[in-house]
N, C-alpha and C positions, 0 to 999 in steps of 0.2 A: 370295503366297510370301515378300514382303519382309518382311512383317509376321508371320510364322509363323518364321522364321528369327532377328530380333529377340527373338520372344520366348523361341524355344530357346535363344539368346543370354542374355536377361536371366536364365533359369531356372537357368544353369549355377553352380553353389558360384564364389566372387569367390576367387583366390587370394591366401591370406596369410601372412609370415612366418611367424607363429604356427606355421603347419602344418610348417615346416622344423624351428621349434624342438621340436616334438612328436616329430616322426619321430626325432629325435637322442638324447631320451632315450627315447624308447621301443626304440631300439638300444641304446643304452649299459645298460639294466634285461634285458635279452634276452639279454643278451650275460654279465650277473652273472648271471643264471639258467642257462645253458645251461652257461658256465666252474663253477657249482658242480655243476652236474650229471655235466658230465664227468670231474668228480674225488671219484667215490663212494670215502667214506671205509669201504666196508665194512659187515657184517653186524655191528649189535650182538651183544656179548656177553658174560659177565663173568668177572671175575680168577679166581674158582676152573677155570670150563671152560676157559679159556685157559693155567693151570698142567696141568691134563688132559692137552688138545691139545700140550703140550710136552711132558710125561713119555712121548705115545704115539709120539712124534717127528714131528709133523704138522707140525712148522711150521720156513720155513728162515729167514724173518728177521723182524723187532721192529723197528719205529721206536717209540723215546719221544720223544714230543712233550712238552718242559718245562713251555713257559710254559703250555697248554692241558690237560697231567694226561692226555693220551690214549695212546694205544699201537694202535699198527696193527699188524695180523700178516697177513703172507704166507706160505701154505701149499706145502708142495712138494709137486712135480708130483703125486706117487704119491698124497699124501692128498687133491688137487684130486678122485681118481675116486671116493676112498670117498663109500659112500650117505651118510652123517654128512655131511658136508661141502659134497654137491652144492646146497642152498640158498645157500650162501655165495658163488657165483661171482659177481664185480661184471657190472651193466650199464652201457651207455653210452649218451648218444643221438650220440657222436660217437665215429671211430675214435680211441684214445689210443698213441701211441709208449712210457710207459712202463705196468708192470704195477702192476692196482691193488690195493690190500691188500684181504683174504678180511674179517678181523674187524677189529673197532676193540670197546676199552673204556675205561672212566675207573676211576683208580686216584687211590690217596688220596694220602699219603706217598713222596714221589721216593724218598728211601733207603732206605725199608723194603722200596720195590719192587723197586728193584737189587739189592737184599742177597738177595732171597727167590729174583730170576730167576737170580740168579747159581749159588743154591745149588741150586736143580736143574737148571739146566742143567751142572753142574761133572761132573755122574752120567752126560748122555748121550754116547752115542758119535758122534753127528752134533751136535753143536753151533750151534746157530743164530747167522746174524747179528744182532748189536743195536748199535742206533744209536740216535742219540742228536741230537737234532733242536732247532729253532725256528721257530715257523711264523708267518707272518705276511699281513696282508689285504691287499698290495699295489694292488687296485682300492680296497677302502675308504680304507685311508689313501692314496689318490690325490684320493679324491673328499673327502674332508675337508679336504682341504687347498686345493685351486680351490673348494671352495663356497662360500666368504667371499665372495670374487671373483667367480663367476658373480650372488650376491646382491645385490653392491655395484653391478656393472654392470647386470644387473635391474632394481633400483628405478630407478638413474642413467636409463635409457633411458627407463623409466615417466612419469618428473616433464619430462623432457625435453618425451614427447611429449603430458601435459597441456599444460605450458608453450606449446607451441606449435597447441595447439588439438586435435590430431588425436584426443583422446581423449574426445571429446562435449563437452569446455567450451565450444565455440563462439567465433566472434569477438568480442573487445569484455572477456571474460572471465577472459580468461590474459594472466599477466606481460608477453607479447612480442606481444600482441594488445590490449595496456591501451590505446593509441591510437586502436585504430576505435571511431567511430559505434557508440553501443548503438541506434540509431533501428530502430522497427519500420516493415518496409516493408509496406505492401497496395498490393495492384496487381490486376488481374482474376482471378487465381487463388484471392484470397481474399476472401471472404465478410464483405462488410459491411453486416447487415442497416438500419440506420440510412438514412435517407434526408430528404428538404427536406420530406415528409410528418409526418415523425416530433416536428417542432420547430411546434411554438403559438404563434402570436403569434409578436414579434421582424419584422414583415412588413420593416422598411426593413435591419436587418441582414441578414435574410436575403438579400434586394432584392441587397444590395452582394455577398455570399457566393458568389451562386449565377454572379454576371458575373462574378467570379473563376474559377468552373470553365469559366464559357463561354470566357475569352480561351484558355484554353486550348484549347477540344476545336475551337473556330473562331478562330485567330489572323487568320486572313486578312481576315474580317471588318473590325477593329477599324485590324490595319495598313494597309490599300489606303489609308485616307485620311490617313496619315502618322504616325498614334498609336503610342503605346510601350505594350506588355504593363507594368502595373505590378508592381514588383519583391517589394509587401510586403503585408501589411493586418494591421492592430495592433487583436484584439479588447479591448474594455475593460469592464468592468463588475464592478459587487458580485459576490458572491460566490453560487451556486447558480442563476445565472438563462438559464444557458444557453451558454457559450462555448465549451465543451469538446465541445457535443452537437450545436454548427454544426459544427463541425472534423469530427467523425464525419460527420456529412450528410457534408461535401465529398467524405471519403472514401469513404465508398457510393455517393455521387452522381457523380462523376470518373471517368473511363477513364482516369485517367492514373496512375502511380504517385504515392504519398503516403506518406513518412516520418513517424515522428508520434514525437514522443520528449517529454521533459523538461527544463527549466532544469537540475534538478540534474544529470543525467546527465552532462553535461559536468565535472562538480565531481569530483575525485580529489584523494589524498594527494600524488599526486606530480606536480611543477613541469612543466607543459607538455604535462598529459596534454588540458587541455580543448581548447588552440589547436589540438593535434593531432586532437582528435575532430572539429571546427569543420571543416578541412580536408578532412578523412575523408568526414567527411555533404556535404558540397557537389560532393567527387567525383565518390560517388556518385549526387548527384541530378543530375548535369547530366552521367553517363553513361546515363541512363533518361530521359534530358529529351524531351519538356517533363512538367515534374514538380511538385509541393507538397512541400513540408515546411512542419510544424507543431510549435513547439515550445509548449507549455505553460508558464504560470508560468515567463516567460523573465524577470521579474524578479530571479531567482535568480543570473542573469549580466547582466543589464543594468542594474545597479544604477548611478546614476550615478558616474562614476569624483572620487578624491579630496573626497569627501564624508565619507567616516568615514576621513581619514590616520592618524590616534593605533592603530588597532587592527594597524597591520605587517603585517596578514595577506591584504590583499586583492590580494596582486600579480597570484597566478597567476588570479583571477579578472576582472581589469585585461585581461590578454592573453589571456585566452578572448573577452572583449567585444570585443578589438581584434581579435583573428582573425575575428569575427563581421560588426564593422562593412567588414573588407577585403573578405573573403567576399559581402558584399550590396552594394556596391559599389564597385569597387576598381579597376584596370586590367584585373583577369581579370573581363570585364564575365560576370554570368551568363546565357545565353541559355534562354529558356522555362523559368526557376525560380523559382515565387515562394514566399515565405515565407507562411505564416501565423501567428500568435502572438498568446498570450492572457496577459492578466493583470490584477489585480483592484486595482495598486498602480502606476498608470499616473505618478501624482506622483515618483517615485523613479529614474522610467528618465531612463538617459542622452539628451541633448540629439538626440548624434550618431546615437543609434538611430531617434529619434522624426520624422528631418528627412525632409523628402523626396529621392525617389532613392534611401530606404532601406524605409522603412515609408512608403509611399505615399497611406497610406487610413489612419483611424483610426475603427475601426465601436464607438460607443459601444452597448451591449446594456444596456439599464435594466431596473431592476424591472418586470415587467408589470402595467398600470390593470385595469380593469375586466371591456373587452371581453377583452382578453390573456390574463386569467386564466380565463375563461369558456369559451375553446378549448384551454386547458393542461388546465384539468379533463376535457374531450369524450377528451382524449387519454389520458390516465391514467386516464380511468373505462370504457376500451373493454374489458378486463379484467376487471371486474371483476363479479357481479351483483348488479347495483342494482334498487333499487325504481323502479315505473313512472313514481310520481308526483315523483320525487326535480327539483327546482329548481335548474337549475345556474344562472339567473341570480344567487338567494338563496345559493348558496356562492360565488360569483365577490364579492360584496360583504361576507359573513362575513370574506374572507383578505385583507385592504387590508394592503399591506407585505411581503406572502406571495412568495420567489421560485419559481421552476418547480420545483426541488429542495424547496422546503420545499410547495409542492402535490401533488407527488408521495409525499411522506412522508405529507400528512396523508389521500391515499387508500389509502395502505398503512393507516397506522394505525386508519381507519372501519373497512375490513375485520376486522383481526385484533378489534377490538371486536365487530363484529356478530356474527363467529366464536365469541368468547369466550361472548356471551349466547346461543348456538345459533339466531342466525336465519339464515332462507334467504336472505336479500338484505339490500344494505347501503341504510339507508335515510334521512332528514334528521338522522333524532336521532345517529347514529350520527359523521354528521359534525362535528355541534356538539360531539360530546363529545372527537371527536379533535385538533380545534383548540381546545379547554380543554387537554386533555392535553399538548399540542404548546405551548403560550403558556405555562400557566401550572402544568405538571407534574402528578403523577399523585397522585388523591387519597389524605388520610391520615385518614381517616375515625376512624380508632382510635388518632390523635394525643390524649393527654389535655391538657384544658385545662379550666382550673378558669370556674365561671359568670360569673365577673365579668371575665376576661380577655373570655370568649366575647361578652360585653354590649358591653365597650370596644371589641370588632373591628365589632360590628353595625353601631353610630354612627358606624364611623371609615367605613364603607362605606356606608351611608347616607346619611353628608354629604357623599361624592363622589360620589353618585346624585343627589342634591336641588339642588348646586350646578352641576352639569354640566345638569338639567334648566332651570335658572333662567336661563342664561344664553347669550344667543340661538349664540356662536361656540363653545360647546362642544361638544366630541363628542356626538352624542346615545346615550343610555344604550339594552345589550341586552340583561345580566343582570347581575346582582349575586350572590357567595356568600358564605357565611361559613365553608364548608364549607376548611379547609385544604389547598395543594395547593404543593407543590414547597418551599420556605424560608418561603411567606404563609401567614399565617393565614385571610384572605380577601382577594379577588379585584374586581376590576369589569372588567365586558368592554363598549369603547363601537366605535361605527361612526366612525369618523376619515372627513372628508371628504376626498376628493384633491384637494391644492390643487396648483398651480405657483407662486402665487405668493402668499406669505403676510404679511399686513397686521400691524402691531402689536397691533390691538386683538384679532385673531382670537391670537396668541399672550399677549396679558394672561387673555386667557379659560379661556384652557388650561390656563394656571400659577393660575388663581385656582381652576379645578375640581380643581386637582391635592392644593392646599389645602384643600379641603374638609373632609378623612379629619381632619388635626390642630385645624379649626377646629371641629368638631363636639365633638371631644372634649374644647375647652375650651370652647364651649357648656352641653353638659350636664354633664360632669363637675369643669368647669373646675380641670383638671389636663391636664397631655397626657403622652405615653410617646413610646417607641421606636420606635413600629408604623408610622410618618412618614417611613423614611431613602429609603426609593426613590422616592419622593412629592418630598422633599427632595433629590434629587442630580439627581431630572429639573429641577425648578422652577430651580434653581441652574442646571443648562448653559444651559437657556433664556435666562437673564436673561442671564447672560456674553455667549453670541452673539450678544442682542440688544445690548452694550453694546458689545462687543470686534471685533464681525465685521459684522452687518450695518448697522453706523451707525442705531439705533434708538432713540438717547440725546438730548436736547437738552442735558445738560451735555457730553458727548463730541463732539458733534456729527458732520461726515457722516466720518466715519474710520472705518478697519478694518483690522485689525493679523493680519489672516489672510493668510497666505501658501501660497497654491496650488501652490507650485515646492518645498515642503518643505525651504526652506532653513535657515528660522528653527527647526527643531526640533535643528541643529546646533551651535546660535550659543549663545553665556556670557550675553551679556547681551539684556534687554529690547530690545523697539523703541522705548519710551515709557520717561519720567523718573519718577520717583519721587513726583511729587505726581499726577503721571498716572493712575499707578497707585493710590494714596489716592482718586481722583475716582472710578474704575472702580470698588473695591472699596464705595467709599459710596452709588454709583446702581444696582448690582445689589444691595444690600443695600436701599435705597428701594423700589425694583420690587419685591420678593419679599415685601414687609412690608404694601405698600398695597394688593396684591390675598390677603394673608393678612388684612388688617382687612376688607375685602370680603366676603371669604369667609365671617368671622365675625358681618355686619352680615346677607346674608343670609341666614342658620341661624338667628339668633336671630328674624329678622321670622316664621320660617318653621318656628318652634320646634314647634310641637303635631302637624305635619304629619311634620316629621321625626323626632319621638317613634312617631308611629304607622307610618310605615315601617321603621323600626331592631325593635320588637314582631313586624311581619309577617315581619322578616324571621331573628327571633330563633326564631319558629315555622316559618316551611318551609326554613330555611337556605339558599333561592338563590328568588329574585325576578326577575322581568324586566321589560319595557317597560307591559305591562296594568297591572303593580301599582301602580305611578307614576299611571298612569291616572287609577285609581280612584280615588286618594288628591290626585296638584293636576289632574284634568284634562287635557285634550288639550294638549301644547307650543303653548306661542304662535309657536313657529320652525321647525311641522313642514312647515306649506306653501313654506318658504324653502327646508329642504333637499330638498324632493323638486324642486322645481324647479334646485338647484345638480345 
């Protein structure tokens, strides 16, 4: 019965203003209707019958109306009975006190009319009265004159009650609502498919994640033996590999509410809107406590403070951060709220964010290796229909560098491929070709390029297939094209091994195979071109960081002028003196010269072979690992890498 009553309750129309102001002018229209009605002007009819009607003596008075050209006429008693007449008598829908005129017509000329009424009435013996009249809309011009006013207080009340949210803008939205928390809340009423299922690989952040949601759903647990619920956890990583899609877990995984907002969102035009939001959100979370909040790319306010002073503009975002750091811990200590936060620019945040008692944990989220990627594929290929025989160890090793975002893209894109060639399932080639497309952009097959251009790209690609084959610490080669694709005219695609930790000689290797493309082409054509700059701007960082950063110099010796704390990219001058820099600029210029004469020592041992490779490959325009093969034979360093 409670619940049958509720609902006759909920069913019932919500009353509202609106309906008062409806009913008022729907009286006020009601009422001009009813007021013109009751003042029937009379049976049309026109000047000749109405000089008639006077010569017959029907009629005992005349209003002329001036400004309006009309003339009402009032009949007397005796012609009210004639048959001629009896159409004429006025109706009402309301009784009237005064009597209302039989005829009305419209007449042209005021004086011609008075002159003509005058003149036959000067003949009768009963004389009519005539008057003489001005009529005016007393309701209209009432309401013209408040309707400016009704208008202006109208709108006034409309913007009012934007302003103040009531009119669907929401909080957070409107002028006088510009200080709450834009944070979106989930909580059990809303539906967050995402779960600790949904994330691949990531096994130790997740590890650390998922005991974050336990302190909450079990405090009791962790307290009994004297421990503190941690206050923060500070996600860090590149970019696409997964930070944003633990937070989601947390929140489909969690019973507990979960705010999830933005760095920016705190960011406003105006002075003091972020401290206020800051405040707002922490309210809130620690009126639903025990609770999560997650802000995203909190880099955007925790930038370290007085680091860029010249720019004047960073106050109010100073005292967003500061409201931030009070808020996470302060004297208002927060009970069962912990933060989460993600960002990909961990070097930039402030000290005071990073310490503990604030950010408590810092879960680095890395590129995922091998196995990583090989359960990120299982997950984005659950979707999809693949071929039976399809290799996900063999694409787990094709994507070295790949993050979860860019493996997710590249089974989107096999799809729409396989789609595109009308097959029923997506199959190995499909994929190879999506991570062509995805690395090195989408072919221009009907790019013109004159024959000799096309010969000088074969060689320059060929000498980085023959050089990287020759040399035991190079990547080993997977395809080669000459086929155009994105800004390249051709391409080489190798298998990079995952290293952690990387020797000098295995990076002379890499810059000597990078060299190959320019060293070929002053082999055979002993001339070089342009086709060298990304070849050239790799070989270059390389040598820098080996001379600048990892201490890999013996004229430098063990030094390194890398600065982790991102301070040095503030600073006017060097960290090093000016002959320093002479020494750096002459040992990376050595380095990059001695495995470019290398490169050219072996092309030229290796000349006839690499002639006939640059041919095969001038004929099918993309080569792979067999045609190496056939041409020097099995690698003398294949049994090394399958064992690395």
């Amino acid at each position: 019965m409670a619940n049958d009553k509720k609902n006759i309750n909920e069913n019932k129309p919500k009353f509202s203003p609106y309906w008062i102001y409806g009913i008022l002018i729907a009286l006020f229209l009601g009422f001009q209707i009813f007021s013109s009605s009751t003042t029937q002007d009379g049976t049309d009819t026109t000047p000749s019958q109405f000089f008639k009607y006077l010569e017959d003596g029907d009629i005992a008075k005349v209003d002329i109306i001036k400004n309006t050209r009309v003339a009402k006429v009032y009949l007397t008693t005796e012609a009210e009975a004639k048959e001629v007449h009896k159409k004429s008598k006025p109706t009402s829908f309301l009784p009237s006190a005064t009597k209302m005129p039989n005829y009305k017509f419209e007449f042209g000329d005021l004086q011609n009319f008075e002159n003509q009424l005058n003149e036959v009435a000067k003949e009768l013996p009963n004389k009519p009265v005539i008057k003489f009249d001005t009529e005016t809309d007393n309701w209209g011009n009432l309401l013209m004159s408040i309707l400016p006013f009704i208008l202006l207080i109208g709108v006034w009340i409309f913007i009012m009650r934007r302003m103040s949210g009531g009119a669907g803008g929401g909080a957070g939205g409107q002028i006088f609502n510009i200080g709450k928390s834009k944070a979106k809340l989930f909580d059990q009423n809303t539906e967050v498919k995402t779960t600790f299922k949904d994330v691949a690989g990531l096994e130790g952040a997740k590890e650390e994640v998922q005991e974050i949601v336990d302190f909450l759903k079990f405090p009791e647990k962790y307290t009994s033996l004297g421990g503190k619920i941690p206050k923060g956890a500070l996600l860090v990583g590149p970019p696409g590999t997964g930070k944003t899609l633990l937070a989601r877990a947390v929140a489909g995984e969690a019973k507990v509410p979960f705010f999830s907002l933005s760095g920016s969102d705190f960011v406003e035009m105006f002075v003091g809107v972020g401290a206020s939001r800051v405040r707002d959100l922490f309210k809130q979370a620690k009126e639903k406590s025990p609770s999560i909040i997650f802000i995203d790319e909190i880099d955007a306010i925790g930038r370290a403070r007085g680091k860029n002073a010249m720019s004047g503009s960073n106050d109010e975002r100073e005292n967003t951060l500061n409201q931030l750091l009070t808020e996470m811990d302060g004297f208002g200590t927060n009970t069962n709220v912990i933060v989460l936060a993600a960002t990909n620019r961990a070097d930039i945040l402030d000290t005071a964010l990073m310490r503990a008692g604030r950010f408590d944990r810092q879960i680095y989220v890395d590129l995922p290796d091998v196995r990583e990627r090989k359960e990120i594929f299982e997950v984005h290929l659950r979707p999809l229909k693949k071929a039976e025989n399809l290799d996900l160890d063999f694409l787990s090793k094709q994507t070295p560098g790949f993050s979860g975002a860019d493996i997710a893209n590249v089974c989107n894109e096999a799809a729409l491929i396989a789609a595109r060639n009308g097959k029923k399932s997506v199959d190995k080639q499909d994929f190879l070709d999506a991570v062509d497309r995805i690395i090195g952009g989408l072919e221009k097959k009907n790019k013109i390029i004159t024959p000799s251009e096309k010969r000088a790209v074969a060689f320059h690609e060929a000498g980085h297939a023959v050089v990287s084959w020759m040399l035991e610490h190079a990547a080993p080669l997977v395809k080669v094209t000459i086929v155009p694709r994105g800004r390249s005219l051709g391409a080489a695609w190798y298998l990079p091994e995952e290293r952690l930790i990387v020797h000098p000689e295995q990076m002379l290797d890499e810059m000597c195979a990078a060299l190959g493309g320019r060293a070929a082409e002053k082999v055979i054509f002993n001339k070089i071109s342009t086709g060298a700059l990304s070849d050239l701007e790799k070989v270059t960082k390389q040598a820098r960081a080996m001379v600048t950063v990892y201490g890999l110099s013996d004229k430098i010796g063990n030094l390194t002028y890398y600065d982790s704390s991102g301070q040095n990219e503030y600073g006017f001058s060097k960290p090093y003196s000016e002959q320093t820099a002479e020494l750096i600029d002459s040992e990376i210029s050595d380095i990059i010269e001695k495995q470019y004469l290398r490169a050219i020592k072996l092309l030229e041992d290796n000349r006839d072979k690499l002639t006939e490779l640059a041919e095969v490959l001038l004929e099918k325009e993309v080569i792979f690992k067999d045609n190496l093969e056939k041409i020097f034979g099995k690698r003398a360093f294949e049994k090394e890498d399958i064992e690395n």
